[in-house]
NUTI-588541 format. One record per residue (C-alpha): x negated, y, z negated. Coordinates in nm, 4 decimals, padded with zeros to 6 digits. Each point is the difference from the previous one (the first is absolute). Layout:
NUTI-588541
x X	y Y	z Z
...
This chain:
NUTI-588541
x 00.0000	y 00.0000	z 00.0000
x -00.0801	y 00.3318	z 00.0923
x -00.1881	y 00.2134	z -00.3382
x 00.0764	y 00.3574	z 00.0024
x -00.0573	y 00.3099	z -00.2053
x 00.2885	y 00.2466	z -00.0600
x -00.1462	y 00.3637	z -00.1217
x 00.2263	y 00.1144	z -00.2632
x 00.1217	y 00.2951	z 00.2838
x 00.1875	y -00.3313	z 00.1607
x 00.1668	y -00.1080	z -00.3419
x 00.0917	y 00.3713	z -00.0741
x 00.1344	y 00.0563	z 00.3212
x 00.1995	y -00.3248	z 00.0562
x 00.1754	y 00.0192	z -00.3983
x 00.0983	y 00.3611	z 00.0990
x 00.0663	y 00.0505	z 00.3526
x 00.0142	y -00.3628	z 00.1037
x -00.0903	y 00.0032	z 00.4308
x -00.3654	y -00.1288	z 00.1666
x -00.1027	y -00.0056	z -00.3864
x 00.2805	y -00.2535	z -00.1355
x -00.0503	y -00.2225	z 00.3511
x -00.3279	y -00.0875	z -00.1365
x 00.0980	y -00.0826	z -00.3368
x 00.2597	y -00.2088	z 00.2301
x -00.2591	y -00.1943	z 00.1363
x -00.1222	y -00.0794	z -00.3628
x 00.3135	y -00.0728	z -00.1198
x 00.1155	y -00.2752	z 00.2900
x -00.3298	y -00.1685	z -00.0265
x -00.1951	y 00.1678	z 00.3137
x -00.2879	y 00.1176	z -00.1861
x -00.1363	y -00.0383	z -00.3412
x -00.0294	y 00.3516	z -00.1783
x -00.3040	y 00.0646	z -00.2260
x 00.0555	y 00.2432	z -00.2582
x -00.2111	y 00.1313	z -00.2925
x 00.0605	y 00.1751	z -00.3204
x -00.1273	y 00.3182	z 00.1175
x 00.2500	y -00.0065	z 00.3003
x 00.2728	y -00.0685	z -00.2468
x -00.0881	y 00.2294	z -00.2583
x -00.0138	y 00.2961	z 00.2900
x 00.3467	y -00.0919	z 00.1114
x 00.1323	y 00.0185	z -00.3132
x -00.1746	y 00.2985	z -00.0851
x 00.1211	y 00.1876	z 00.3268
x 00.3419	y -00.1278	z -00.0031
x 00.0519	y 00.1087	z -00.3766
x -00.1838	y 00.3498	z 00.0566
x 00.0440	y 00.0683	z 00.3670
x 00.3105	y -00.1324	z 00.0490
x 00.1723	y -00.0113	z -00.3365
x 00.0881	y -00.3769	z -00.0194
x 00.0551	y -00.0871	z -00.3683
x -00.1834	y -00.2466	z -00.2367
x 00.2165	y -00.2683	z 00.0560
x 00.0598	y 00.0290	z 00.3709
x -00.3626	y 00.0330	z 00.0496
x -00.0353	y -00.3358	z -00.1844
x 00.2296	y -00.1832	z 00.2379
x -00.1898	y 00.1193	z 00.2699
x -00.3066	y -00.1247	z -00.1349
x 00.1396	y -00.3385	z -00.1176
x 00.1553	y -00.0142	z 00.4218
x -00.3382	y 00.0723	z 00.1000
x -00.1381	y -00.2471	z -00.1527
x 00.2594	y -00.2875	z 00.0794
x -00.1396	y 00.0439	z 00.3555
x -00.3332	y 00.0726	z -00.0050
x -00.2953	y -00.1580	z -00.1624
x -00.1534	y 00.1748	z -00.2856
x -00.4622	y 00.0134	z 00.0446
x -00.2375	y 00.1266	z -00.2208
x -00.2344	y 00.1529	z 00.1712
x -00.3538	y -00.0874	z -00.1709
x -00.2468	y 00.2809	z 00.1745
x 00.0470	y 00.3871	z 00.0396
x -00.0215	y 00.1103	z 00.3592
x -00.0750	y 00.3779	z 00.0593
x 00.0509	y 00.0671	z 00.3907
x 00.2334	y 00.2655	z 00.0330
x -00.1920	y 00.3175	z -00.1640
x 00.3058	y 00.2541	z 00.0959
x 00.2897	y -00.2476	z -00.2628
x -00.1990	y -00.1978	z -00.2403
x 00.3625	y -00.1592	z -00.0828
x 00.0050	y -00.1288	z 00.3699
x -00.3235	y -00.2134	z -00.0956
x 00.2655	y -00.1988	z -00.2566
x 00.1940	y -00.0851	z 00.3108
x -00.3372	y -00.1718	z 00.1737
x -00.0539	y -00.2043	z -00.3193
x 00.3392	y -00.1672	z 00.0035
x -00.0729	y -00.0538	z 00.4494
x -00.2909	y -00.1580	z -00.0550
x 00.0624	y -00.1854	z -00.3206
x 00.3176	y -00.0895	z 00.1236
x -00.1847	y -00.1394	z 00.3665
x 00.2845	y 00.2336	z 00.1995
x -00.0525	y -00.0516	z 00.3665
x 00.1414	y 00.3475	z 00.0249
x 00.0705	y 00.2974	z -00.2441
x 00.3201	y 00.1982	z 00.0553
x -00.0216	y 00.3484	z -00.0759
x 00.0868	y 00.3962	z 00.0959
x -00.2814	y 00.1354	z -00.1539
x -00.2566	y 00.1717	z 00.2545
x -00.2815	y -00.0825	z -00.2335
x 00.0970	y -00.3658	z 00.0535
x 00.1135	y 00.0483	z 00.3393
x -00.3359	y 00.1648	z 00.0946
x -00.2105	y -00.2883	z -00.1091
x 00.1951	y -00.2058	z 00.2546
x -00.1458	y -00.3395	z -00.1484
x -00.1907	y -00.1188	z -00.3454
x -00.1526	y -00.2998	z -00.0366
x 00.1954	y -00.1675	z 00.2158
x 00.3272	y 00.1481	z -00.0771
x 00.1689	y 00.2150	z 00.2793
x 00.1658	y 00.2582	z -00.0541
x 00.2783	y 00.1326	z 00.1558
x 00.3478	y 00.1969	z -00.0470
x 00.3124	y -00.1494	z -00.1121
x 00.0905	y 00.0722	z 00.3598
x -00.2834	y -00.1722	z 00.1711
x 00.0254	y -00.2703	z -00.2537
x 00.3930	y -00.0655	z 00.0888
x -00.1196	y -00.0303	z 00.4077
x -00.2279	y -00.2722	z -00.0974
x 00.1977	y -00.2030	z -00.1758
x 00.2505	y 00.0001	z 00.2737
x -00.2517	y -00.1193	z 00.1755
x -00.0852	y -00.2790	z -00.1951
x 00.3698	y -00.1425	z -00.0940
């Protein structure tokens, strides 16, 4: 099965706006890829959804506990410092290539710019969508 990363921009997106976003989590959900997620990726949903978005304790607890009924939970065991411009994007990297994602789903341009880490591509939720159409 196919190992991806989600950056916490995908979860964020999908639990609030659904579209492209929630498709991926789709994927994850009916068994088309296998979803690596870390603590740090959780932790910065939560923290965005509660302070960006204004999602309470408890609802940002189910969220976390749906998460985590679809995707599997790594522990990343080195610190990677790529991305100079978002240290916090590094945190994303660690779960990718703890995690052995074959790609790494994200809208950030830091991400974006790197185009591939240690064997991890990585492309927009868009790009990512026209590839697995591809491969189904």
């Amino acid at each position: 099965m196919l190992r991806v990363t989600a950056d916490s921009n995908i979860y964020i997106s999908a639990l609030n706006f659904g579209g492209i976003p929630d498709k991926i989590l789709d994927l994850a959900r009916d068994g088309w890829i296998e979803l690596a997620v870390s603590g740090a990726i959780l932790d910065e949903v939560v923290r965005v959804l509660q302070d960006k978005f204004g999602w309470s304790q408890d609802a940002v607890g189910m969220a976390r506990i749906q998460i985590c009924g679809f995707a599997e939970l790594v522990t990343p065991d080195r610190a990677i410092e790529v991305v100079k411009d978002d240290p916090t994007d590094n945190r994303i990297l660690e779960c990718a290539a703890m995690g052995g994602s074959a790609f790494l789903v994200t809208g950030d341009r830091h991400l974006l710019k790197l185009g591939r880490f240690e064997g991890t591509l990585i492309v927009a939720p868009s790009v990512f969508l026209e590839i697995m159409a591809k491969l189904k």
